[in-house]
N, C-alpha and C positions, 0 to 999 in steps of 0.2 A: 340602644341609643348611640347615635354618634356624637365621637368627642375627637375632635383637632386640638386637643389640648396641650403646650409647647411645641407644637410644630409653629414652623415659619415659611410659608408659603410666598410668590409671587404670581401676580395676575397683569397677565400686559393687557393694555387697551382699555384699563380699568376705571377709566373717566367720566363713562357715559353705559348707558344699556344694557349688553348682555353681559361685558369684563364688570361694570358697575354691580351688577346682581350678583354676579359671580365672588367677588372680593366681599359684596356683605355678608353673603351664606358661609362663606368661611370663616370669616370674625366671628360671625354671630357661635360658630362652634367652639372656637376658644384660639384659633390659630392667629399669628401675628401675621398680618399682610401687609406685602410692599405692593401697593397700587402704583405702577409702570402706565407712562402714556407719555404720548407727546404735547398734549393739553396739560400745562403745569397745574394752570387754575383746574378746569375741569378732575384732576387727579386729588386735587388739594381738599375740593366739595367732596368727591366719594371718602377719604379719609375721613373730613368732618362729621359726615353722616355714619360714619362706624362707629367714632369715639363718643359723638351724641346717642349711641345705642350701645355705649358697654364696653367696645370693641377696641384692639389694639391694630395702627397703623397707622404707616407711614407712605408718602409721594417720592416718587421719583421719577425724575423727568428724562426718556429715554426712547430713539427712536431706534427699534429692532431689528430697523432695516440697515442699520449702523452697527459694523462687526463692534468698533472698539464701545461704542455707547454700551449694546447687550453685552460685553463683556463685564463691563463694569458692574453692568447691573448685578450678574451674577455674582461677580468676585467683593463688589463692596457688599452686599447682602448678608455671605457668608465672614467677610472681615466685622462686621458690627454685631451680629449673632450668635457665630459657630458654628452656624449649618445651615443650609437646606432642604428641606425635608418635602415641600411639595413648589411644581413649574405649572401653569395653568398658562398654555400661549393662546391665547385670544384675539391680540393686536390685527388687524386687518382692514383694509380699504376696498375699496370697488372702483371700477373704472370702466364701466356695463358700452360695450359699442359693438356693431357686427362684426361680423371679421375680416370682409370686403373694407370696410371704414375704421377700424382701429388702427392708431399709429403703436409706432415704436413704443413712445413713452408711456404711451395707457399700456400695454403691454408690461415694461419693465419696471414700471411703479409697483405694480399688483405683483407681480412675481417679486420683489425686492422686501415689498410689508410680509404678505400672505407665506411666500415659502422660505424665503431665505431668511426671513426674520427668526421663522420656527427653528431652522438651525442654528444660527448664530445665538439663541439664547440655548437650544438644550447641549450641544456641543462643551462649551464649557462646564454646565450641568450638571451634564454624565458621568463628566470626571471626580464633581464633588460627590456628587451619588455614589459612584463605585467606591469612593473610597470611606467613606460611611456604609455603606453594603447596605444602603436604602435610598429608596426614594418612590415618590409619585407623580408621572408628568401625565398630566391630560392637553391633548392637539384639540384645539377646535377647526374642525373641517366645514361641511356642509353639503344640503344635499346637493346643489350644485353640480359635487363634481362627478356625477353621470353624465354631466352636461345639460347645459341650458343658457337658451338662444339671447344669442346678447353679450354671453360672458366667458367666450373663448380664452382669455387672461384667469379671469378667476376660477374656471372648475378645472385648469391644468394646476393651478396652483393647489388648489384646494384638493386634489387626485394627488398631488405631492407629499398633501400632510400625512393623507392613507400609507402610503408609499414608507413614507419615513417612521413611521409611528408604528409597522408591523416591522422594520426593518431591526428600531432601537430596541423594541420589546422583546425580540429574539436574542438582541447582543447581553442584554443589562437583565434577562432573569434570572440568572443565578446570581446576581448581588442582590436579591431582595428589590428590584426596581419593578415598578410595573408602568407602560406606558399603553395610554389607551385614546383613540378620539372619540371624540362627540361629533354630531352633525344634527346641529339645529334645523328645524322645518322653517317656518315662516314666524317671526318671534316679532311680539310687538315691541319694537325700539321706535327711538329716533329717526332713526333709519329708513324703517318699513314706511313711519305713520306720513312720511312726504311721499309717497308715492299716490298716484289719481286710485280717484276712489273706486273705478273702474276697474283699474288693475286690483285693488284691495279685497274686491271681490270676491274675484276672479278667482284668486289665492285663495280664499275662504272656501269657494265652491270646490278645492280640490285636497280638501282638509278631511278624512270622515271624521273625524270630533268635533268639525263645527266651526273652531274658533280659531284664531292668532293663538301661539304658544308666550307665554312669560317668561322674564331673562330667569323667573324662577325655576321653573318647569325644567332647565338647561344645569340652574347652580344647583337641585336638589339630586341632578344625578352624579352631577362632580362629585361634589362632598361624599358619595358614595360611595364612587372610585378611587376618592383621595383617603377614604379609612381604612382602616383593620378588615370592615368587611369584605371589602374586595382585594385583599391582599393574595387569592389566585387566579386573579381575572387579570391578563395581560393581552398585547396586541388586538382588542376586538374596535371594531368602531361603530356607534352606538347612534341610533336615528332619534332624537327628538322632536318628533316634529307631528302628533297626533293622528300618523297614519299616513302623513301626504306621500313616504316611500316604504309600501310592501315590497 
């Protein structure tokens, strides 16, 4: 059985969807979550919905693409706790255009949330982790970043998170760190459920299980990664997505 029991976790992007699922699966094991977003309210509902199920956590309001903001986040976490003991970077936007028609700014939004955000919170992190001789960060990547058409911005960024996440998990294994991504398939959020239902399809038809994945589906493997049980599994990056990437 897993237990997150006295750990104190953070989850960015945790306001809505898949950071949403993600922050309750880890209350629900016993861990203290600081639910991070730039949606005050939106971050304020996912809290609610923990402590109406049991759950301990807290909001805070933080955009990752902001060195000193992610600083904070990190450093007040550990100045009100003691520790932390697990990083879940989730935080991410989209800014979907070809690459003949993308400007600058769809460009450096999505690189500033998606990559630089990822550093900017585990950077400081690392440091609390090393000097604890623990920790567990899981990246949310995507499959994305093989590429796909439309999202020049996001599958460099998202090929970023790969990049860094085998890079930290090399540096931080002998302090007891383990840092590993994820890369959800097609998940029904917010997100997906606005797209034509044409396209909605389309995606399903290239599923072999059939179906949209659940932001569950995503948080029951975290919680996996963030236990005891995976404490020799480092550097890997992990497909959730019911097949859509053999």
């Amino acid at each position: 059985m897993i237990t997150l029991n006295g750990k104190v976790a953070i989850v960015t992007g945790a306001a809505r969807g898949l950071g949403k699922g993600i922050a309750e699966k880890l209350a629900s094991l016993g861990a203290y979550v600081v639910v991070s977003d730039v949606n005050k309210e939106g971050a304020q509902d996912t809290v609610t919905d923990i402590k109406q199920n049991g759950g301990r956590a807290e909001a805070f309001l933080c955009n990752v693409a902001n060195v000193d903001e992610a600083r904070e986040l990190i450093h007040s976490t550990v100045r009100k706790h003691g520790h932390l003991d697990i990083l879940i970077n989730n935080a991410g936007i989209n800014r979907d255009a070809m690459l003949h028609k993308m400007t600058q700014d769809q460009w450096s939004e999505v690189i500033a949330v998606n990559l630089n955000g990822v550093f900017n919170t585990m950077q400081p992190a690392s440091v609390i982790m090393r000097e604890q001789e623990y920790g567990r960060i899981v990246n949310i990547s995507s499959a994305s970043w093989l590429g796909n058409i439309g999202q020049a911005n996001y599958a460099a960024a998202k090929a970023g998170v790969v990049g860094i996440t085998k890079t930290a998990a090399r540096e931080l294994a002998k302090k007891n760190i383990t840092v590993n991504a994820i890369c959800p398939g097609f998940i029904d959020t917010d997100m997906t459920r606005g797209v034509p239902e044409k396209v909605w399809e389309m995606m399903i038809s290239k599923i072999p299980m059939g179906r949209a994945g659940k932001p569950e589906d995503v948080a029951n493997c975290i919680a996996f990664l963030v236990s005891d049980h995976a404490s020799y599994i480092t550097g890997e990056v992990i497909n959730v997505g019911g097949g859509m990437v053999l």
